[in-house]
Each structure stands twice: as C-alpha cells, then as structure tokens.
The first five atom37 places (N, CA, C, CB, O) and aatype in JSON, in Angstrom:
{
  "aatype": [20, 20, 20, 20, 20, 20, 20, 20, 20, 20, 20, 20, 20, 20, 20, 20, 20, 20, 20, 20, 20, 20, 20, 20, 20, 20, 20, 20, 20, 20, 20, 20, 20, 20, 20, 20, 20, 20, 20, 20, 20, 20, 20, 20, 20, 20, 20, 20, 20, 20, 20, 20, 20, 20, 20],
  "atom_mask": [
    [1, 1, 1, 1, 1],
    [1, 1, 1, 1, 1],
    [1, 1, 1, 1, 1],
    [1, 1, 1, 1, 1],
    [1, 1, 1, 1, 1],
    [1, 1, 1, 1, 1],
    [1, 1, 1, 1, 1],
    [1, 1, 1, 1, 1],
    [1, 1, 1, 1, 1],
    [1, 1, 1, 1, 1],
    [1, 1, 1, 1, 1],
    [1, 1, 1, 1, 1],
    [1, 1, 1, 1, 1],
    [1, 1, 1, 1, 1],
    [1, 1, 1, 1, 1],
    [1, 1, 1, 1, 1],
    [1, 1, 1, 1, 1],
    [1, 1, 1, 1, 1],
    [1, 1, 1, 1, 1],
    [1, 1, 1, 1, 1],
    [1, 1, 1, 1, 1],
    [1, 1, 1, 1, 1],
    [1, 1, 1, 1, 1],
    [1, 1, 1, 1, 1],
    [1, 1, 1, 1, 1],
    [1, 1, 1, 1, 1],
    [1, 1, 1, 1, 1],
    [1, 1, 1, 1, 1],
    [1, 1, 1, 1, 1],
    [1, 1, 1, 1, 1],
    [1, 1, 1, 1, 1],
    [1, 1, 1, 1, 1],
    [1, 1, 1, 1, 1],
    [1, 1, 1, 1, 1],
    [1, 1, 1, 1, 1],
    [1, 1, 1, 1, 1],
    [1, 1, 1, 1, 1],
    [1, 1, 1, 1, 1],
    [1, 1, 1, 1, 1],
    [1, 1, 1, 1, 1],
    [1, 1, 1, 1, 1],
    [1, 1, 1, 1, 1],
    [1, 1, 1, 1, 1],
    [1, 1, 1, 1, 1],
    [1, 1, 1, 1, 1],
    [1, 1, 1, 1, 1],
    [1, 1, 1, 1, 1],
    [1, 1, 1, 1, 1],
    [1, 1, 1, 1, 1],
    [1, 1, 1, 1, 1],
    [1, 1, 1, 1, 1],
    [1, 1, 1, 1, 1],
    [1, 1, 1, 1, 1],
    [1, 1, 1, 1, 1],
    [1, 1, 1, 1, 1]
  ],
  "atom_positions": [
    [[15.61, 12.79, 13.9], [14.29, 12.55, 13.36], [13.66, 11.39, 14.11], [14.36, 12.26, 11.84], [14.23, 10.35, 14.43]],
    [[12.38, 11.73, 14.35], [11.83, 10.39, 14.91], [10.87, 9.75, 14.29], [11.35, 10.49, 16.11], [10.31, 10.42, 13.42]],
    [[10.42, 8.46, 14.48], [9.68, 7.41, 13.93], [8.46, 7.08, 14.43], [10.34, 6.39, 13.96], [8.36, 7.17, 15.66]],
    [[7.54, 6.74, 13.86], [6.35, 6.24, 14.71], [6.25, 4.73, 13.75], [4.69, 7.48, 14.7], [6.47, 4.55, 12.55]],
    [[5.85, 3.81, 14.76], [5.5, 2.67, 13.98], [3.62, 2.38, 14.32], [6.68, 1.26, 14.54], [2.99, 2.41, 15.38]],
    [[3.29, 2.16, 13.27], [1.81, 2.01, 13.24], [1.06, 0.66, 12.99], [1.38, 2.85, 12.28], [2.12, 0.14, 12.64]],
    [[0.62, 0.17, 12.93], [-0.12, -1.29, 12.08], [-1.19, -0.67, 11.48], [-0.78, -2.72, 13.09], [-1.87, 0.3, 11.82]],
    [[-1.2, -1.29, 10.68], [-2.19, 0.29, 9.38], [-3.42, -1.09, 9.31], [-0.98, 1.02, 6.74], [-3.15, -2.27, 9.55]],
    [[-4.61, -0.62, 8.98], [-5.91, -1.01, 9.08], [-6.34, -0.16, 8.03], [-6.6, -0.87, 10.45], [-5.76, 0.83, 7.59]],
    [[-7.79, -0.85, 7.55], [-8.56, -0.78, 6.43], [-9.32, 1.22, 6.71], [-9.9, -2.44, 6.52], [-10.04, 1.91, 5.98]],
    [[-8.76, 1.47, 7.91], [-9.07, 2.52, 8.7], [-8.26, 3.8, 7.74], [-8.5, 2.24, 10.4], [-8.78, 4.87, 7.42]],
    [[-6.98, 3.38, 7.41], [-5.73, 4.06, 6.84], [-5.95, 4.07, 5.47], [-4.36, 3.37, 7.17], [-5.39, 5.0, 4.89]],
    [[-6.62, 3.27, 4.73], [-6.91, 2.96, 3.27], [-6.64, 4.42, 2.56], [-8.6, 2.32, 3.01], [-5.83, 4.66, 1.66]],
    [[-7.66, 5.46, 3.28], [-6.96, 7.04, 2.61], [-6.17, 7.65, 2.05], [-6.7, 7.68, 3.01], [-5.83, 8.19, 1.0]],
    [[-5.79, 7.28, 3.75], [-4.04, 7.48, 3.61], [-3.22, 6.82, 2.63], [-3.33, 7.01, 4.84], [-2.56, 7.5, 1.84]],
    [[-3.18, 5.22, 2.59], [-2.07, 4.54, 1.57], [-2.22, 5.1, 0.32], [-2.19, 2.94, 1.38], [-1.31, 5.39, -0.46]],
    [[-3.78, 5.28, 0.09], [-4.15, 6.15, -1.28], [-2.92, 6.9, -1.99], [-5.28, 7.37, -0.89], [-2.08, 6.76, -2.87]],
    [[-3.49, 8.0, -0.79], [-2.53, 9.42, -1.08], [-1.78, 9.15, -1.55], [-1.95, 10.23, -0.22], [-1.53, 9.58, -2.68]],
    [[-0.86, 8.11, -0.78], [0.39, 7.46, -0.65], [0.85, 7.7, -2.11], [0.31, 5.86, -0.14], [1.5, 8.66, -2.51]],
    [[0.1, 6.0, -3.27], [0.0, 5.57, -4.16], [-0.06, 6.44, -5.1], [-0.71, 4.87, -4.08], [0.71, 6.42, -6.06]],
    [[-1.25, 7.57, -4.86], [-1.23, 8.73, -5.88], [-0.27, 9.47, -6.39], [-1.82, 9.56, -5.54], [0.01, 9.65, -7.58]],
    [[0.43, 10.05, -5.04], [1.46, 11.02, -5.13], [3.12, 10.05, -5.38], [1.34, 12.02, -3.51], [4.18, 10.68, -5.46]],
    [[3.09, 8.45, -5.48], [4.34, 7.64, -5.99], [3.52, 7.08, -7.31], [5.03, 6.27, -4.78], [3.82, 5.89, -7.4]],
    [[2.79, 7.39, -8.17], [2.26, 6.77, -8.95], [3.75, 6.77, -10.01], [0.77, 7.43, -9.34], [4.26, 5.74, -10.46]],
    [[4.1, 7.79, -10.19], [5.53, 7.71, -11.06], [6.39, 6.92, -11.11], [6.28, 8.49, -10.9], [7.13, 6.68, -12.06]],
    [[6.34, 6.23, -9.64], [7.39, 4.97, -9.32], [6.59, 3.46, -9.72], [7.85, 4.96, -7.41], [7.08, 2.35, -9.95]],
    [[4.91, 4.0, -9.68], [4.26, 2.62, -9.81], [4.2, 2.56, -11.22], [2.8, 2.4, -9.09], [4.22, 1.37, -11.52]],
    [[4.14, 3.19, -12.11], [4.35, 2.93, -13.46], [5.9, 2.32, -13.85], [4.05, 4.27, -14.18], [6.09, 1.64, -14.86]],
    [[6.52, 2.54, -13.29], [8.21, 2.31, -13.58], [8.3, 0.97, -13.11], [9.42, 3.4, -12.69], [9.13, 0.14, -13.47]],
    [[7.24, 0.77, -12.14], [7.39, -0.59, -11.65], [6.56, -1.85, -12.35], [7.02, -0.51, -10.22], [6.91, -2.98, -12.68]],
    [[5.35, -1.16, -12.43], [4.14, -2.34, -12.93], [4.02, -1.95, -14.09], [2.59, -2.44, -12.22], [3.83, -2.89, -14.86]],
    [[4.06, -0.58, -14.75], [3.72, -0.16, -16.2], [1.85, 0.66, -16.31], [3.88, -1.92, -17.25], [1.24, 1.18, -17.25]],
    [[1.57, 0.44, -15.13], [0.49, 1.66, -14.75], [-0.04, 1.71, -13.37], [-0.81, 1.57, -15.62], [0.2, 0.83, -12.55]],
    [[-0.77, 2.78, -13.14], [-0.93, 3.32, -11.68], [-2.54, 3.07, -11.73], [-0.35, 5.14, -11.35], [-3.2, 3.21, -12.76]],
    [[-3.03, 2.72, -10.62], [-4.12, 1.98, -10.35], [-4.38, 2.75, -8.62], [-3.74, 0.08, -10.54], [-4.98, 1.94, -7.92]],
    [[-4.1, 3.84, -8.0], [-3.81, 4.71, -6.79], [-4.68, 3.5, -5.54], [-4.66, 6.7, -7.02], [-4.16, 3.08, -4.51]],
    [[-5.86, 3.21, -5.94], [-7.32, 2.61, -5.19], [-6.78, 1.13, -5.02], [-9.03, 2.69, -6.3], [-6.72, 0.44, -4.0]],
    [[-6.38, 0.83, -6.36], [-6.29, -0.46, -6.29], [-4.51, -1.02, -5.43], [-6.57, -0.9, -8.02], [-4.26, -1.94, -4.66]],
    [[-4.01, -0.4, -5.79], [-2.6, -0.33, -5.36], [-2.32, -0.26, -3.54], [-2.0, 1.08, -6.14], [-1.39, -0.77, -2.91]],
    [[-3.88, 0.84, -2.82], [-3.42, 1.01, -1.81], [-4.05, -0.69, -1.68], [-3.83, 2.43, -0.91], [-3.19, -1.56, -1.54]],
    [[-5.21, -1.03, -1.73], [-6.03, -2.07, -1.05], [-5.05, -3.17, -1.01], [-7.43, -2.46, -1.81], [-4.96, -3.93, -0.05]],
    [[-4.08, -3.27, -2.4], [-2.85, -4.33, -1.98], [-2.07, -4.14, -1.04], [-1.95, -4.54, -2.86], [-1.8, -4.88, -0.09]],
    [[-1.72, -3.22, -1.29], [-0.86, -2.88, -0.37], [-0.67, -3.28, 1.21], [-1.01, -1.78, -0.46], [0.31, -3.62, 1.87]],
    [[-2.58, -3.02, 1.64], [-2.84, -3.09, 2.94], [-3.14, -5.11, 2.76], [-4.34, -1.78, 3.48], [-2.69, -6.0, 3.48]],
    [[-3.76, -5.19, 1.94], [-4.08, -6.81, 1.94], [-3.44, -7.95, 1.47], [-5.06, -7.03, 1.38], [-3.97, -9.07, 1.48]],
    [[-2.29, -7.71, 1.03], [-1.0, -8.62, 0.13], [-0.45, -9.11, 1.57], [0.45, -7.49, -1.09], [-0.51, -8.64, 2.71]],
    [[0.18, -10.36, 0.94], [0.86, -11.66, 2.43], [1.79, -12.0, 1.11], [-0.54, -13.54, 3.41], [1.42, -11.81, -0.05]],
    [[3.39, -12.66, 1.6], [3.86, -13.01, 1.19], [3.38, -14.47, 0.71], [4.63, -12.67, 1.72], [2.32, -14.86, 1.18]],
    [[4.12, -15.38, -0.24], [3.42, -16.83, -0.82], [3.25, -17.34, 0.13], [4.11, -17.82, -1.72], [2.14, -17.87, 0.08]],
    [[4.08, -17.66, 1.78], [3.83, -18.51, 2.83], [3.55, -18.31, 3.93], [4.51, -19.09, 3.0], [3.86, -18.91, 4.96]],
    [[2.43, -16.75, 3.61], [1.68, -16.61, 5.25], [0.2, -16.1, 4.29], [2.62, -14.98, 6.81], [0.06, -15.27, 3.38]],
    [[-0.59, -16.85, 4.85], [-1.79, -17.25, 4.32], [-3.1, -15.81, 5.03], [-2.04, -19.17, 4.96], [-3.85, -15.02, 4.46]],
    [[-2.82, -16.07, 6.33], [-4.06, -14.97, 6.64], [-2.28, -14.02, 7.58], [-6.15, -15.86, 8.13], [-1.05, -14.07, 7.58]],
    [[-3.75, -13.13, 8.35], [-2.98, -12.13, 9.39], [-3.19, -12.91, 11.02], [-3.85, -10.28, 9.34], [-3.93, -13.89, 11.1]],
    [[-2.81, -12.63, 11.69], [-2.62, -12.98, 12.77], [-3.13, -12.26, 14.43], [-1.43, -13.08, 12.51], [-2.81, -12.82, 15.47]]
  ]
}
C-alpha cells in the first residue's frame, strides 16, 4: 500500500469535513457530540499549548 503525505490547507476544509462526518461516531465517544464543520476547522487550525502560530 502506498502513502501520500500532504500539508492540508483551508483548500481541504471539504475534505476534513467528510472526514468528521463519516467518524462522527468516534467524535461523540470522544467529546459527547459531533459538530462535522466545526470539528474539521479545528482540526485544520488547532497547535499544540507550545507552538503558537504555523510556520
């Protein structure tokens, strides 16, 4: 099997969507509800506590 590695952009937002939509089952198990829109935009815009912007 092969891999592609990507750097995902506000371009992909769609996509993570989908993503979010179709794991919403796991995002309830995790957070306690599914939010698909809101979930991808974290997704793409979340930094750990000690990296502040992107680079």
């Amino acid at each position: 099997m092969d891999y592609k590695l990507k750097i995902l952009t506000e371009q992909d937002l769609p996509i993570i969507t989908t993503l979010c939509e179709e794991a919403s089952d796991y995002m309830v198990l995790a957070t306690g509800a599914s939010n698909p829109k809101k979930e991808a935009l974290d997704l793409l815009t979340s930094f750990p506590p000690q990296k502040k912007t992107r680079r």
